[in-house]
C-alpha positions as CSV (number, residue, x, y, z in Angstrom):
1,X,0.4,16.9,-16.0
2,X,-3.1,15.8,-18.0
3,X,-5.9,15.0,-15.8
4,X,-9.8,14.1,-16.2
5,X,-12.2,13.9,-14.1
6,X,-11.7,10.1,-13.2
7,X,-7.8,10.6,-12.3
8,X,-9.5,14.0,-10.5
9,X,-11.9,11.2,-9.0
10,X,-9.2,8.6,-7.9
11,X,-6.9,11.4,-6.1
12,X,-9.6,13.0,-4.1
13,X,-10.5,9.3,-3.2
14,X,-6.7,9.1,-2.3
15,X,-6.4,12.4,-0.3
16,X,-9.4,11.6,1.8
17,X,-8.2,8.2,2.4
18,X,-4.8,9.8,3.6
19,X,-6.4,12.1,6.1
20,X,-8.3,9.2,7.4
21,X,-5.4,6.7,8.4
22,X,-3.4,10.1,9.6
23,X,-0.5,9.5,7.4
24,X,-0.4,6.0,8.8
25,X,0.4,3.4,6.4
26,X,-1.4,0.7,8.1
27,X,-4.5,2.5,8.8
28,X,-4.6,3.4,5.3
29,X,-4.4,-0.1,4.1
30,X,-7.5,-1.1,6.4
31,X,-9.2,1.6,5.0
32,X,-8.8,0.8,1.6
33,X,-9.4,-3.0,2.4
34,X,-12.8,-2.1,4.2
35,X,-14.1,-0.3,1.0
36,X,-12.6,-3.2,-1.4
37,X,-14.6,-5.9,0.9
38,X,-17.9,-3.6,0.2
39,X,-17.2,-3.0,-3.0
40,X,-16.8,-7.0,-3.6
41,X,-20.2,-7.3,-1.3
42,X,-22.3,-4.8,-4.0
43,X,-20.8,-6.3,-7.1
44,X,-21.0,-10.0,-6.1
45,X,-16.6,-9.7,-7.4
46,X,-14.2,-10.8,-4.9
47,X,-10.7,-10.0,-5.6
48,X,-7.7,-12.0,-4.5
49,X,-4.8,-10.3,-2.9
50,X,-0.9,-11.3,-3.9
51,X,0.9,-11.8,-1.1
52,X,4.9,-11.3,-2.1
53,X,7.5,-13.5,-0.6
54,X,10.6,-12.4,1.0
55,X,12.7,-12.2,-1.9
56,X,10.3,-10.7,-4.3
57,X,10.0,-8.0,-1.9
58,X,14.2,-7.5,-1.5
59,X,14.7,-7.8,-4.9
60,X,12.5,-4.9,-6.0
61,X,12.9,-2.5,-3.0
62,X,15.6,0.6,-4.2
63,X,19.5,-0.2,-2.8
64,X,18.7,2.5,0.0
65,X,15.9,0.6,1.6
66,X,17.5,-3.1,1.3
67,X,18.9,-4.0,4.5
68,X,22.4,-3.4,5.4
69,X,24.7,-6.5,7.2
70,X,25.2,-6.0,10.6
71,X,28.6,-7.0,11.9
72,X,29.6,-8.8,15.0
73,X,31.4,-5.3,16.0
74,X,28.2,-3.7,15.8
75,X,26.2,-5.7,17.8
76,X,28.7,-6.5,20.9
């Protein structure tokens, strides 16, 4: 794979972000929210989040991750 140094950059920003949450995806998230809040602080930017519905979210997730039906047999 080509690299530079900024893709060198954003990966050991990535790595060390990783170890920080301790491979937990919510940590991580807070993590990476707490930098972009004082990044948009330094700058004077302030960046607005998407937040997808439901069915944006279904619709792109792979056929192994969308949710099964449950039938009445199941649950009983």
């Amino acid at each position: 794979m080509l690299t530079n140094e900024l893709l060198e950059a954003k990966y050991r920003a990535q790595r060390a972000l990783a170890e920080q949450g301790g491979d937990d995806l919510h940590s991580y998230a807070q993590n990476v929210h707490r930098i972009v809040q004082g990044a948009e602080r330094k700058y004077g930017l302030k960046f607005r989040y998407r937040r997808a519905n439901k069915k944006t979210m279904l619709s792109r997730a792979t056929p192994a991750a969308q949710p099964r039906p449950v039938s009445r047999e199941t649950v009983a």
